[in-house]
C-alpha positions as a Python dict, from the first residue, in 0.01 Angstrom:
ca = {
    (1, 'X'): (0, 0, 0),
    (2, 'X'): (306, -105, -254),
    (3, 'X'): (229, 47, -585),
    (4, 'X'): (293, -177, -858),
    (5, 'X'): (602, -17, -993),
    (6, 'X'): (774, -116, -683),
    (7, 'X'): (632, -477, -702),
    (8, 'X'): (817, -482, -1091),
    (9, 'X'): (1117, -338, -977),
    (10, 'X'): (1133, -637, -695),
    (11, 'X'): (1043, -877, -990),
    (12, 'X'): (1355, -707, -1199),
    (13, 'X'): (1639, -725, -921),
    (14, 'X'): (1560, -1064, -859),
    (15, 'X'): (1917, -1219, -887),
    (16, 'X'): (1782, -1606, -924),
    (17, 'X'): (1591, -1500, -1191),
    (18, 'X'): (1697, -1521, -1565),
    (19, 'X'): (1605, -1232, -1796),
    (20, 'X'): (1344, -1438, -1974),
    (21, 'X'): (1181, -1557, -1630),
    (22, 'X'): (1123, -1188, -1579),
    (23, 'X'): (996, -1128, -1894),
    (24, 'X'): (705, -1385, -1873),
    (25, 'X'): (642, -1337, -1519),
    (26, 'X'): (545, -950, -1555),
    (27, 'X'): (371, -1029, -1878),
    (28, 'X'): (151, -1322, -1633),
    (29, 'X'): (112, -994, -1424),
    (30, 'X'): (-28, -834, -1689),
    (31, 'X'): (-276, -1074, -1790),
    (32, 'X'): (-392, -1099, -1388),
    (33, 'X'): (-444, -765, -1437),
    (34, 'X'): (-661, -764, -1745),
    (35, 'X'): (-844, -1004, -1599),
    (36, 'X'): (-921, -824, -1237),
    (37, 'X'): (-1019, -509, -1433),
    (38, 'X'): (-1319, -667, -1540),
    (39, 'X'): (-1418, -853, -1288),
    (40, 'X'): (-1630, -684, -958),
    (41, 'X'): (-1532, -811, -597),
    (42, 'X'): (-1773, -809, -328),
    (43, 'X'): (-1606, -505, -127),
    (44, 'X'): (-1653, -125, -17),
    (45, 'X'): (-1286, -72, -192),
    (46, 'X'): (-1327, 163, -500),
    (47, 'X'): (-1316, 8, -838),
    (48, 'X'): (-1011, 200, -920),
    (49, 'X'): (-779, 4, -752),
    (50, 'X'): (-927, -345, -801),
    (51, 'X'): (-653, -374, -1049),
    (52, 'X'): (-397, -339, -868),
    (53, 'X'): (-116, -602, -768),
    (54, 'X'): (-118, -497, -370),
    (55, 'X'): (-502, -527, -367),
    (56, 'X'): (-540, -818, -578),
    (57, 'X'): (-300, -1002, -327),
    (58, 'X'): (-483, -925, -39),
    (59, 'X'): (-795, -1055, -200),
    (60, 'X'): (-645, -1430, -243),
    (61, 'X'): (-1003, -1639, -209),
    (62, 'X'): (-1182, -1389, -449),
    (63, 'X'): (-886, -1417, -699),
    (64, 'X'): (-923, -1804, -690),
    (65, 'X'): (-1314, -1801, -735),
    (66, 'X'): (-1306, -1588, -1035),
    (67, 'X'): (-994, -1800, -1177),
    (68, 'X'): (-1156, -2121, -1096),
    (69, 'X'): (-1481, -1997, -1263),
    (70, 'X'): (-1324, -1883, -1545),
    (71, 'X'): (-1151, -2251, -1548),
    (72, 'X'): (-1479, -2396, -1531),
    (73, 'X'): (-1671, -2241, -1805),
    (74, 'X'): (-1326, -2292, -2034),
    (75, 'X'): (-1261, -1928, -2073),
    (76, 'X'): (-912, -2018, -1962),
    (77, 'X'): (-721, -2331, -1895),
    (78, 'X'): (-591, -2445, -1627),
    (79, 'X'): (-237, -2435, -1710),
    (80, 'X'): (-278, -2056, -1799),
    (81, 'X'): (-482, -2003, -1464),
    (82, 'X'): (-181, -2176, -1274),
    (83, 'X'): (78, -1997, -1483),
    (84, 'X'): (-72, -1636, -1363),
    (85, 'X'): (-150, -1702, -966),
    (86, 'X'): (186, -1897, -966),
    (87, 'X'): (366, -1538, -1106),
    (88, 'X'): (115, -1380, -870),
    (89, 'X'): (224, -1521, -548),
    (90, 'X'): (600, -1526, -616),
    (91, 'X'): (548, -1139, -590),
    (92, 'X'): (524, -1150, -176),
    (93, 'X'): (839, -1354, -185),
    (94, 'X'): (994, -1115, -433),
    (95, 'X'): (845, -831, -157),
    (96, 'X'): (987, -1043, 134),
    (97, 'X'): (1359, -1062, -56),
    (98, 'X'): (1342, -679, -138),
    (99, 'X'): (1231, -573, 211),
    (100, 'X'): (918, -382, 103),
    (101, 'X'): (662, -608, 218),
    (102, 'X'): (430, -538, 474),
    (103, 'X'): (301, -756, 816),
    (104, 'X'): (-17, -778, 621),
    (105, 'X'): (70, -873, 293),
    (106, 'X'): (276, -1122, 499),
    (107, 'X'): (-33, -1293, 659),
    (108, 'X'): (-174, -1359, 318),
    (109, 'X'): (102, -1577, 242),
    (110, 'X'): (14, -1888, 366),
    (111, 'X'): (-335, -1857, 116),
    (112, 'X'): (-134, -1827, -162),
    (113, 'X'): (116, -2085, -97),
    (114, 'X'): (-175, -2356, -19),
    (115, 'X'): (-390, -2212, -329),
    (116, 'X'): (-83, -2266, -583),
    (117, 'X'): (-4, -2585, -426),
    (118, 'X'): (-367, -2689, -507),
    (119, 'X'): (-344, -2585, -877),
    (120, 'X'): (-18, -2732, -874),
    (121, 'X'): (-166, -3120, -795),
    (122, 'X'): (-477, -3035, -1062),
    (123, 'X'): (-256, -2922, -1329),
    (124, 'X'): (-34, -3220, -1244),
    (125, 'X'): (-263, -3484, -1275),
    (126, 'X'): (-349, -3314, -1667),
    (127, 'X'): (-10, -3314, -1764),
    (128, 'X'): (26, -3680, -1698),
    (129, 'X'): (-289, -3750, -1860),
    (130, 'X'): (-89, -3627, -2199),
    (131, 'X'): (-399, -3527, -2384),
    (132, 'X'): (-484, -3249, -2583),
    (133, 'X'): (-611, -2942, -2459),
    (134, 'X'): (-844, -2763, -2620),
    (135, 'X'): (-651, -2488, -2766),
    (136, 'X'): (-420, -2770, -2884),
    (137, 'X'): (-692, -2926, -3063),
    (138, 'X'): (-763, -2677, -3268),
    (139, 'X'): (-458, -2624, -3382),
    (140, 'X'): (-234, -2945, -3404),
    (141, 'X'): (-63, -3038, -3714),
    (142, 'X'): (102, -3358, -3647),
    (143, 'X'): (461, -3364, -3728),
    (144, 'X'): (470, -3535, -4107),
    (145, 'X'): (201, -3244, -4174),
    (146, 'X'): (477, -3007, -4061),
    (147, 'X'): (736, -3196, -4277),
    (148, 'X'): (549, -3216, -4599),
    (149, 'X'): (466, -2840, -4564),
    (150, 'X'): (850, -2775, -4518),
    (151, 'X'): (927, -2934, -4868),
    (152, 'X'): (609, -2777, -5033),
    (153, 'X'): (759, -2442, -4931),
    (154, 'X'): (1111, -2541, -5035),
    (155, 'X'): (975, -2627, -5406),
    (156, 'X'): (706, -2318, -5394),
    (157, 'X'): (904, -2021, -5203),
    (158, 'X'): (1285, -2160, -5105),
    (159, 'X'): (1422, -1940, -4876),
    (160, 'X'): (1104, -1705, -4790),
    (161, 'X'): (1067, -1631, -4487),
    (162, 'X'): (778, -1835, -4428),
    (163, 'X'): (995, -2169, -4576),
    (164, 'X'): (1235, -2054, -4305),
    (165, 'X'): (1017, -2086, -4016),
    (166, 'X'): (888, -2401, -4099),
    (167, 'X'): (1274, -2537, -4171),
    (168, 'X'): (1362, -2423, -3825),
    (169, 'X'): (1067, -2587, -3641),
    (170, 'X'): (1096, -2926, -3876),
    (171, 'X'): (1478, -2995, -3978),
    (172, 'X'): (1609, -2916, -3604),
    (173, 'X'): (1471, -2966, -3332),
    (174, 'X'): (1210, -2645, -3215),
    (175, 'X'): (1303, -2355, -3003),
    (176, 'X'): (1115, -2198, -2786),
    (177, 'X'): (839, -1942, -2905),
    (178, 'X'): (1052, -1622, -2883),
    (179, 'X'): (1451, -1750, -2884),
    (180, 'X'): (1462, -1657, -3281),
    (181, 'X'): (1341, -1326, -3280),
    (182, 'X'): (1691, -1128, -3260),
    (183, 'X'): (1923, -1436, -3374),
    (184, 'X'): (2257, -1235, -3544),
    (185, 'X'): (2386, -1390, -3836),
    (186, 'X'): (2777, -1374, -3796),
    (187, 'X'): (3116, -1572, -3940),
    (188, 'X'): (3298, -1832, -3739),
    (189, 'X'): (3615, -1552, -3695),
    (190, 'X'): (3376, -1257, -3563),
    (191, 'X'): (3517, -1134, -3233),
    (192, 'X'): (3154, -1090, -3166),
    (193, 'X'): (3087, -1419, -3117),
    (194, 'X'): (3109, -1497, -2714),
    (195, 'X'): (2928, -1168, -2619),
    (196, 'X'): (2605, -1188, -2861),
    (197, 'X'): (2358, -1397, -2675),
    (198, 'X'): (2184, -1572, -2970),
    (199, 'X'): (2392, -1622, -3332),
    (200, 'X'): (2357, -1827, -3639),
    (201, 'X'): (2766, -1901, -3735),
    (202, 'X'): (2738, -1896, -4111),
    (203, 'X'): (3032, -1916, -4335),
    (204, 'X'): (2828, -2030, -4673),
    (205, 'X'): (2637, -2368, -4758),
    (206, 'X'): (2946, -2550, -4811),
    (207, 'X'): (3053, -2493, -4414),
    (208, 'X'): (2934, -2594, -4082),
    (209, 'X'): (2627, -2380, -4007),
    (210, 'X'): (2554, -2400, -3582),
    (211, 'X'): (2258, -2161, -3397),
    (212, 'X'): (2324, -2103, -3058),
    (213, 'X'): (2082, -1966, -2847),
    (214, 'X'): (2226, -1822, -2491),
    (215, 'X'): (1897, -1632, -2411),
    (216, 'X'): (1635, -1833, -2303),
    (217, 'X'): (1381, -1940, -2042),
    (218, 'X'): (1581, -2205, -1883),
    (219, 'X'): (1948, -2052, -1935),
    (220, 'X'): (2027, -2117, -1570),
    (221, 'X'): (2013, -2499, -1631),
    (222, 'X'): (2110, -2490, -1966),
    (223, 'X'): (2352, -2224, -2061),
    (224, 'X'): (2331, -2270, -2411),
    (225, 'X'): (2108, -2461, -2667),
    (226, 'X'): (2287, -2558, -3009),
    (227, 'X'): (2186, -2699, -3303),
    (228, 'X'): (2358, -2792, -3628),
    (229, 'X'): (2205, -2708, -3914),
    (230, 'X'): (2126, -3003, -4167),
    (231, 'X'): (2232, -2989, -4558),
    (232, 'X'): (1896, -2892, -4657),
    (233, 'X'): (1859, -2562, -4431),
    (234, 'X'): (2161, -2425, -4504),
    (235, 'X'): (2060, -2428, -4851),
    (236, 'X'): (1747, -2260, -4741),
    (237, 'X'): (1912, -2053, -4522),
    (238, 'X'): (2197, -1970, -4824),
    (239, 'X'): (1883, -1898, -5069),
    (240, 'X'): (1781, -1661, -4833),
    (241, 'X'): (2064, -1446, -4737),
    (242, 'X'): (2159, -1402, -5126),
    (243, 'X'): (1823, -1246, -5185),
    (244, 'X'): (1791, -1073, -4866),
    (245, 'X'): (2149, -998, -4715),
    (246, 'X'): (2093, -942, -4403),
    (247, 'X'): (2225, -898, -4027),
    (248, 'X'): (1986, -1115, -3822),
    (249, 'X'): (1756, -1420, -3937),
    (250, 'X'): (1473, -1249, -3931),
    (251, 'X'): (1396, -963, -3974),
    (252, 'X'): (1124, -634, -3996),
    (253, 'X'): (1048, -449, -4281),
    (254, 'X'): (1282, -141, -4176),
    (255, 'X'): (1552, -407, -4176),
    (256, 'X'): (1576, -421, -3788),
    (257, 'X'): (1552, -727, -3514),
    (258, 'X'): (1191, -806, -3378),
    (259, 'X'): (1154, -737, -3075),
    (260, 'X'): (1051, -1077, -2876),
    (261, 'X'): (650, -995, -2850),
    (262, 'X'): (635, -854, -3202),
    (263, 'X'): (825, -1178, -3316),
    (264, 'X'): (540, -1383, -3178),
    (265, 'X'): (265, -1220, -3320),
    (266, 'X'): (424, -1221, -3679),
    (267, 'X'): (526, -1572, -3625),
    (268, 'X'): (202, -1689, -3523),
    (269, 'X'): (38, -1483, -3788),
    (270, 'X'): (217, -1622, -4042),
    (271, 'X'): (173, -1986, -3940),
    (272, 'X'): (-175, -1916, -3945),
    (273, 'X'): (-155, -1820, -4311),
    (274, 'X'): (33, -2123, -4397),
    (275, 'X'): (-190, -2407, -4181),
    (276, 'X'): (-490, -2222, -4181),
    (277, 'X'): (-464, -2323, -3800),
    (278, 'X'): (-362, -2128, -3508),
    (279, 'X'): (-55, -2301, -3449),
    (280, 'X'): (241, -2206, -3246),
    (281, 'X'): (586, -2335, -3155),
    (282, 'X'): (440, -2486, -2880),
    (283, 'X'): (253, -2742, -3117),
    (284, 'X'): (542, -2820, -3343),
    (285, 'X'): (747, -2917, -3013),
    (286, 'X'): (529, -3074, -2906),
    (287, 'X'): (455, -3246, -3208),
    (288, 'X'): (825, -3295, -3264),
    (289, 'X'): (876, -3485, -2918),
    (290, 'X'): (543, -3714, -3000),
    (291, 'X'): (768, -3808, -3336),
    (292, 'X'): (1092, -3838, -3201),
    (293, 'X'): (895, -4058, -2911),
    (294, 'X'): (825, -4360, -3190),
    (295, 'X'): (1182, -4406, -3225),
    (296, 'X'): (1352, -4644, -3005),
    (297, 'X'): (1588, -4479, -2865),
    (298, 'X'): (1798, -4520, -2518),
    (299, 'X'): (1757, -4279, -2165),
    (300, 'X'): (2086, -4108, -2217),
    (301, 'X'): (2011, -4053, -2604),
    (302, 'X'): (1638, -3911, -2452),
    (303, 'X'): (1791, -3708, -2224),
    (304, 'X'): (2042, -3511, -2383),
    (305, 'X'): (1778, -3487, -2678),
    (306, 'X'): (1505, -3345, -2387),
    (307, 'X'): (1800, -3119, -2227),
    (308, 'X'): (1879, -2958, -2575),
    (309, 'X'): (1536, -2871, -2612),
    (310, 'X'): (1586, -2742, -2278),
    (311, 'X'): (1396, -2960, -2063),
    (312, 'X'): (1450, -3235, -1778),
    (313, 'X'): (1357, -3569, -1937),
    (314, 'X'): (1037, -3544, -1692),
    (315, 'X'): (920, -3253, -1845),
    (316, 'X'): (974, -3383, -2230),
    (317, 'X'): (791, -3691, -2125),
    (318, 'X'): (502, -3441, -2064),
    (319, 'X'): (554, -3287, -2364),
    (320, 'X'): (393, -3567, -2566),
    (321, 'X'): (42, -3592, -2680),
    (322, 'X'): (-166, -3901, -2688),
    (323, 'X'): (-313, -3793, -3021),
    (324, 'X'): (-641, -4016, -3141),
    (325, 'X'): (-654, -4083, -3538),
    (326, 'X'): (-916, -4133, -3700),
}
């Protein structure tokens, strides 16, 4: 049996893998975990080990009954379900590539391949559908909402922190969930500059201000994702730093970077506070694309807008929601 410390450190040295594609594929392991540890399978093997990665592989059609269950009776969705058995299955290849898989992990291959491939055409034929889930019902704010909150918060509290997480998923275009958690504030003449993965260049509110964000999930395509900041941000951003000088954008109490997954939970927190609504980046680009969609605009102009986002034009096509108003 290959104990699940080996199966990481396969997942880890995988070269064609960015950092971030690591990150979320053990944290998908994670969550396949959680959710074998409660569930029973049908079998002699002691409930010990239920939970763990080799077993859970060799148990491919129980897997896929309790995920398609859980599917079912909405306890997850489908995108999540295909999100954790597609992290799931990569980990034979990942075994193949690191020469520590077995014949009869092997042989289970071919159910995994076909089983992903199946939630692959489902989850394909929602995407195109570009509705609403669920979850993103109950929490979509539509993108003028996001805008008129912006400029509440910039008459209200200019340059809390709160005003500046609203600025940076309304006045530019929206990162990803995570890519601002550890963004270093530095001048245009830092030597620092080339080997700090994410920075804000800030040399005052009279100066270009640019972010540019090197670490994220879709580096390999798109080295780096930039974004100049508009007038009113940097005087957001310049409101901000005089009352709270400081290294990085945002930052803890203890005047340190979050760490990615702490980032999230504050983040989502606090937009929670402020919409009274679960919301997460994920709505406000999503909602962003949906407004930049009513805007007549040509495929190159689309596509370097999708590709600075850091998606294909396919995938930002996806990205919009047919929303219904009432």
């Amino acid at each position: 049996m290959i104990s699940d410390h080996v199966f990481t450190n396969a997942v880890m040295s995988a070269n064609q893998l960015t950092k971030e594609s690591k990150r979320s594929y053990l944290k998908q392991l994670k969550q396949v975990k959680k959710i074998m540890k409660s569930k029973v399978f049908k079998t002699a093997i002691p409930k010990s080990q239920v939970d763990t990665l080799f077993y859970i592989l060799m148990h491919p059609k129980q897997v896929m009954a309790i995920y398609e269950n859980l599917v079912k009776t909405k306890k997850i969705s489908l995108n999540s379900a295909k999100s954790n058995l597609v992290a799931l299955a990569s980990l034979i290849k990942r075994a193949e590539e690191s020469e520590i898989a077995t014949p009869e992990l092997l042989e289970k291959q071919k159910y995994w391949v076909q089983s992903v491939r199946t939630l692959n055409n489902q989850t394909q034929k929602v995407i195109e559908q570009n509705t609403l889930s669920d979850k993103e019902k109950e929490a979509w704010v539509p993108f003028n909402e996001w805008l008129d909150t912006e400029k509440k918060l910039r008459e209200s509290t200019p340059g809390s922190y709160a005003h500046l997480l609203v600025a940076f998923h309304t006045l530019v275009a929206p990162m990803r969930g995570g890519d601002l958690s550890k963004v270093s504030i530095i001048q245009s003449e830092d030597p620092n500059i080339k080997s700090k993965k994410n920075v804000l260049i800030w040399n005052g509110p009279k100066e270009p201000a640019t972010l540019l964000i090197r670490s994220h999930k879709t580096s390999k395509k798109w080295p780096i994702l930039k974004r100049e900041l508009p007038p009113e941000l940097k005087d957001a951003l310049d409101i901000s730093l005089k009352s709270n000088p400081r290294s990085y954008l945002f930052e803890m109490n203890n005047g340190k970077p979050w760490s990615k997954d702490s980032f999230l939970v504050w983040k989502n927190r606090e937009f929670q506070q402020i919409f009274n609504k679960p919301v997460t980046t994920n709505i406000a680009r999503h909602a962003y694309i949906n407004a930049q969609n009513q805007i007549p605009q040509s495929i190159e102009k689309r596509r370097i807008q999708a590709e600075s986002m850091g998606h294909s034009l396919r995938t930002q096509d996806e990205y919009r929601r047919i929303v219904k108003t009432n």
